[in-house]
C-alpha positions in Angstrom: 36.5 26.4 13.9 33.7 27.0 11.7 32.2 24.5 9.4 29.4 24.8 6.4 26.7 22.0 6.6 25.9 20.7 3.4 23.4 18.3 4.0 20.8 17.7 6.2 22.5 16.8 9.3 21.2 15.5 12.3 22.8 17.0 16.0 23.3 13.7 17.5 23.4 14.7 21.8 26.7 13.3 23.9 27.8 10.3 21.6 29.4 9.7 17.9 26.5 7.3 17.0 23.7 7.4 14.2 21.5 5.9 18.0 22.6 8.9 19.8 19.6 11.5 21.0 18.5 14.0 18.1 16.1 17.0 18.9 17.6 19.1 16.3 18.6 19.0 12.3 20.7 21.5 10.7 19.9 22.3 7.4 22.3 22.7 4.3 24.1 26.4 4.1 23.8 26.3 8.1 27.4 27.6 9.6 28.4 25.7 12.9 30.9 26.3 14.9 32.9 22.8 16.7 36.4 22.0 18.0 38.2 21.1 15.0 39.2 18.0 16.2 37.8 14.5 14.6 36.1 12.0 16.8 35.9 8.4 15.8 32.4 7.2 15.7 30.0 5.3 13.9 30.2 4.3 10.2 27.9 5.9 8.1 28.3 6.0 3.8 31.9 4.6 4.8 32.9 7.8 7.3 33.1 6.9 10.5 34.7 10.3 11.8 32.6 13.0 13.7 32.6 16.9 15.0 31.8 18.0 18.2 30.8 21.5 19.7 31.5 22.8 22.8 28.1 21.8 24.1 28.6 17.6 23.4 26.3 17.6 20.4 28.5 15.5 17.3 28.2 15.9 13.6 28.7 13.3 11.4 32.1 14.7 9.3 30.5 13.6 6.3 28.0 16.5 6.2 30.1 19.6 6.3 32.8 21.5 4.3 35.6 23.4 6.2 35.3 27.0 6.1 37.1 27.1 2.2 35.0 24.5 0.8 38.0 23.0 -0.8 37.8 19.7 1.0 35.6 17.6 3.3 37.9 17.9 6.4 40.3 15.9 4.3 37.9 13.3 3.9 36.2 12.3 0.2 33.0 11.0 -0.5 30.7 10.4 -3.2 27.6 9.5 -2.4 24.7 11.4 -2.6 23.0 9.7 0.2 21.6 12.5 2.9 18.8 10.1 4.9 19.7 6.7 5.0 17.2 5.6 7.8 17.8 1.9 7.9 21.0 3.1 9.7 19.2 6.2 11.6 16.9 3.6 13.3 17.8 3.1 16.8 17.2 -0.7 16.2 19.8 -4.0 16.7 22.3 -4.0 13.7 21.1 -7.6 13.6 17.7 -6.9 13.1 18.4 -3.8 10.5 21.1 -5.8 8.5 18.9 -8.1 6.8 17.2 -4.9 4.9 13.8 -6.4 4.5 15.0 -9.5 2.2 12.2 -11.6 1.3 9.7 -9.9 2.6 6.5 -8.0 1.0 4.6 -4.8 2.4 1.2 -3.8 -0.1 0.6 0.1 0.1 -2.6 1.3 -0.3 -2.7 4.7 -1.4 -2.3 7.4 -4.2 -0.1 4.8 -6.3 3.9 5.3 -7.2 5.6 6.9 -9.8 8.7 5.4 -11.1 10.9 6.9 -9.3 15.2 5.8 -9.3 15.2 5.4 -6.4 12.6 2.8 -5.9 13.4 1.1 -9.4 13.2 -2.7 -8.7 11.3 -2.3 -5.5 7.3 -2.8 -6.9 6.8 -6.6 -7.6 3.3 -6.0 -8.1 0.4 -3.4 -8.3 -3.4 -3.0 -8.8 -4.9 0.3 -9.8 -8.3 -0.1 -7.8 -9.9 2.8 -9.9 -9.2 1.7 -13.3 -9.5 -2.0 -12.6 -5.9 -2.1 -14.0 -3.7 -5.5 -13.2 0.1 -3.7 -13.2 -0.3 -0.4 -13.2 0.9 1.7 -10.2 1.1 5.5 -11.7 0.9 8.2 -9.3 -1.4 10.8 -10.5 -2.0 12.7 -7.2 -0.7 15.9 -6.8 0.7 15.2 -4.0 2.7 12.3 -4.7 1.4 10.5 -0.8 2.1 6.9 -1.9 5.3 7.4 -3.6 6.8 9.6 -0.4 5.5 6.0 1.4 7.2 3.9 -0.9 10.4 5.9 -0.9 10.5 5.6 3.2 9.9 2.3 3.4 11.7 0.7 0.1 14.5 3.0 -1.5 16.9 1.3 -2.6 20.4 1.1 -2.2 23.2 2.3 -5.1 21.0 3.9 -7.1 22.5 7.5 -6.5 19.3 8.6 -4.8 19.3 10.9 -2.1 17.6 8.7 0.2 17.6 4.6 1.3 14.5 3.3 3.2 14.1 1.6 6.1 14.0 -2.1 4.6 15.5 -1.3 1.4 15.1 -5.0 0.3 11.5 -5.5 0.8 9.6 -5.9 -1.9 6.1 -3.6 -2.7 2.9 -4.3 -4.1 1.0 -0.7 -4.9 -2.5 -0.9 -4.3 -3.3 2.5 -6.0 -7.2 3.5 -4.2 -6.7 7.5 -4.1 -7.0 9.5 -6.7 -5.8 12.8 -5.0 -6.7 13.5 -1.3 -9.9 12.3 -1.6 -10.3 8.7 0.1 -13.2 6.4 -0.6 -14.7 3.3 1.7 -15.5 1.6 -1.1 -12.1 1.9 -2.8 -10.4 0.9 0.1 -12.7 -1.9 0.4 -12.1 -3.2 -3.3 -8.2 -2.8 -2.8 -8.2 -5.3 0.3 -10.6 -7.3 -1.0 -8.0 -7.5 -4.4 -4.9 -8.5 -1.3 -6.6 -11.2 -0.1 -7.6 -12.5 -4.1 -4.0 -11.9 -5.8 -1.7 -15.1 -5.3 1.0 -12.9 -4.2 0.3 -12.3 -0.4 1.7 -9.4 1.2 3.5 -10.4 5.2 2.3 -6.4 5.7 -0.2 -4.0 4.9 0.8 -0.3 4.7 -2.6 2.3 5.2 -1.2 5.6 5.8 -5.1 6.8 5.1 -7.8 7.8 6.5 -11.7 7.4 5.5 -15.4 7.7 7.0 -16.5 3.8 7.1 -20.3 4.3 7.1 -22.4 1.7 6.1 -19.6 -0.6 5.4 -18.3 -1.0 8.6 -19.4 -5.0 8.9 -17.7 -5.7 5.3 -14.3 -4.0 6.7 -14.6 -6.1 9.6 -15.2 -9.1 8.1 -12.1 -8.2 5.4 -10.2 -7.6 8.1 -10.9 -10.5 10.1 -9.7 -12.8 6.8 -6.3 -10.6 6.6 -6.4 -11.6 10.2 -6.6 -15.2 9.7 -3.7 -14.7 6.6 -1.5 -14.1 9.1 -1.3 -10.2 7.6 -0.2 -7.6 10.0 -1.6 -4.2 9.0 -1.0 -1.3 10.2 -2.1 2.3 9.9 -2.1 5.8 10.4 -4.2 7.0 13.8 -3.2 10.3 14.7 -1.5 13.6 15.4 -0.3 15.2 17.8 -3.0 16.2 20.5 -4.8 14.8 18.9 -3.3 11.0 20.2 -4.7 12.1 23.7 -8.5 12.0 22.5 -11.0 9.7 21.3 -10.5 11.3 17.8 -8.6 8.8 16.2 -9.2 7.3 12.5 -10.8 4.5 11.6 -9.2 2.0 10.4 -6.8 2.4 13.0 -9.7 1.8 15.3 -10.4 -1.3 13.9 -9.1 -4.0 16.7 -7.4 -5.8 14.3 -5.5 -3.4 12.5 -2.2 -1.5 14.8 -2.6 2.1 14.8 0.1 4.7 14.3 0.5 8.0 15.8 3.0 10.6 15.1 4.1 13.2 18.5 6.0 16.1 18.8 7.7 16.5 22.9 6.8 19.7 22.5 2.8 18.9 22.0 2.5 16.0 25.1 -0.6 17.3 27.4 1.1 19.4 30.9 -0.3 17.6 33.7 -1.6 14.0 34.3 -3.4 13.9 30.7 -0.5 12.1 29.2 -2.3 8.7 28.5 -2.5 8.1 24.5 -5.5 6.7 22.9 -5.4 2.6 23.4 -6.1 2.4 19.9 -2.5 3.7 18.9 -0.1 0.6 19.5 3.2 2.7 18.6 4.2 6.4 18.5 6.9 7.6 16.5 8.5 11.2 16.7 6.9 13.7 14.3 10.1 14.8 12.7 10.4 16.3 9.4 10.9 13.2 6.7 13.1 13.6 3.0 11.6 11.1 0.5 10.4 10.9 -3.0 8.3 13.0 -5.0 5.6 12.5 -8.0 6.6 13.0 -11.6 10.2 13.4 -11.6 13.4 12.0 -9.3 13.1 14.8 -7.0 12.7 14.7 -2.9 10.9 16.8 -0.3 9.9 17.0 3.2 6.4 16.1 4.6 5.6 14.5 8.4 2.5 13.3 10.0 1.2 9.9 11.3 1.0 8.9 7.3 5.1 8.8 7.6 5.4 7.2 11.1 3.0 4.6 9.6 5.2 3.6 6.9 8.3 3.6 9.3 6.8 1.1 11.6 6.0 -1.2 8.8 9.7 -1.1 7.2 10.8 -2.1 10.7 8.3 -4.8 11.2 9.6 -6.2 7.4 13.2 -6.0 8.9 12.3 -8.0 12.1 9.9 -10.6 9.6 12.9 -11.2 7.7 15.4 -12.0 10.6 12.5 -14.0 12.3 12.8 -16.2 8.9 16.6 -15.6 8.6 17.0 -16.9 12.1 14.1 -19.8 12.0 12.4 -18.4 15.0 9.3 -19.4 17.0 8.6 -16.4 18.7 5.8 -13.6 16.5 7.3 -10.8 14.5 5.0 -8.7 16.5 6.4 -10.2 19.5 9.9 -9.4 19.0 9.1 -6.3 17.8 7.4 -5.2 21.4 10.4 -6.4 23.2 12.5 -4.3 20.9 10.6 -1.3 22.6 9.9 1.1 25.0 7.3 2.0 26.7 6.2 5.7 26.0 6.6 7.7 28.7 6.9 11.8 28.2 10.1 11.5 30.4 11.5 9.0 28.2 10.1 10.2 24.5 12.7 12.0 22.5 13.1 12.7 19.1 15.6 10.1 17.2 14.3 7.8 14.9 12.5 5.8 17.8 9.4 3.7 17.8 7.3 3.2 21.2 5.1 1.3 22.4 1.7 2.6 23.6 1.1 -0.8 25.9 1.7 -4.1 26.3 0.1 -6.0 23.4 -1.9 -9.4 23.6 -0.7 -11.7 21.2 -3.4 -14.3 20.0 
């Protein structure tokens, strides 16, 4: 039987499950061809029915019409909804269920534009070139920070096409890029605003890069204070080949700040060069990710470590938020390592994964 995908879909590899393996997505006008039978699997925008082709790989049912286009396989739905990646995480439904609640990620970056599907998200934001308390426009072309924000914080029921990966948390937007361009000094001023403003972000969101210069002793000391604040930050370190070389950014260098790198399996080093950069704590697949444009309540694709960033810090606010829910003793970041595994290239596919780079030393 052949079927017309209509969304994005994800080829999820020998099980029904949003956790299953992906290394493929089918994109929308795609014809597939499966058994015509439904298989029941995981819930996902209140579906829980699947395809399967002759070769194991399952479609959620949700994301096809039958050959007529009359019906969805005798199944109706509504929502608009093609990525919702607090369910695409392979993470504990205990850990993802609490969405973020009560917890607070700042983004340095280009700003955010008011987009739906972030509307109630920002609870506060500085504008770093203007000197402006509350305002968070986006004026970059290419609408970085508010792609970031819609990862991380889109919300639920708000007909968007999208929901992040802690769509409860609250933002602050730290706007210190005007386009591409990224100062020191701006980035200096924006941390140096965090650690002022009463309300204290739990996280700190840098999907940027930047030459330090001659203020490399004022980042470290800023950074040592967000240290002592008991503010995790976390930032983009790499690409690529690029995660198996000394070239990584700074301040994902900094020892106090956890640097990101995004991989694809197809780009890991043949041969025993396989070791990542120490400086990168966690790698995350460099798939193709659907979030939220500049200047009107559209979507696109971008990927790169800037994206991987801002997934690892909606997971850490998910797992900060069941630490509180829970009233436990043990770090965030502590229970977040033992959430994952190690990265090996045997083991390193391409879901919606985290890995670890190597055991981390908790102070």
């Amino acid at each position: 039987m052949k079927v017309i995908v209509t969304k994005n879909l994800n080829v999820r590899v020998g099980a029904p499950s949003v956790n299953a393996p992906c290394y493929q997505y089918i994109t929308p006008g795609s014809e597939i061809e499966v058994d015509g039978k439904l298989y029941k699997g995981d819930l996902y925008h209140d579906i829980n029915t699947w395809l399967k082709d002759e070769a194991g790989n399952y479609y959620w049912s949700g994301g096809v019409l039958s050959q007529s286009q009359d019906e969805l396989l005798g199944l109706k739905t509504t929502s608009s909804v093609k990525f919702n990646y607090n369910q695409l995480l392979d993470f504990p439904e205990k850990i993802k269920n609490t969405k973020g609640k009560n917890v607070t990620i700042a983004i340095l970056d280009s700003g955010c534009f008011d987009h739906n599907a972030i509307k109630g998200a920002i609870i506060d934001s500085y504008d770093v070139l203007t000197g402006k308390q509350g305002y968070h426009k986006d004026e970059s072309l290419e609408g970085h920070g508010t792609f970031i924000t819609g990862l991380i914080a889109a919300r639920e029921g708000t007909d968007s096409e999208i929901v992040g990966v802690a769509p409860l948390v609250n933002i602050i937007v730290v706007r210190i890029v005007e386009d591409k361009s990224v100062s020191a000094q701006n980035v200096l001023s924006g941390l140096q605003w965090i650690i002022k403003n009463p309300i204290k972000p739990d996280i700190i969101n840098m999907s940027i890069s930047f030459s330090v210069g001659l203020l490399q002793e004022q980042f470290e000391k800023v950074f040592s204070h967000i240290y002592d604040l008991g503010i995790l930050v976390f930032a983009a370190g790499q690409d690529n080949k690029f995660l198996f070389t000394e070239d990584i950014f700074y301040p994902a260098r900094n020892p106090l700040v956890f640097g990101v790198g995004a991989l694809n399996k197809n780009l890991i080093p043949v041969g025993s060069n396989t070791k990542i950069n120490s400086y990168i704590k966690y790698i995350v697949p460099d798939l193709s990710f659907y979030s939220t444009v500049n200047f009107t309540d559209d979507y696109n694709n971008l990927n790169g470590c800037s994206f991987s960033t801002a997934i690892v810090c909606g997971v850490v606010a998910l797992i900060i938020s069941y630490k509180r829910q829970n009233s436990l003793t043990q770090s965030a970041r502590e229970i977040f390592d033992s959430e994952l595994a190690f990265f090996e290239q045997f083991n390193f596919n391409e879901s919606l994964i985290i890995y670890k780079n190597e055991k981390i030393t908790f102070a």
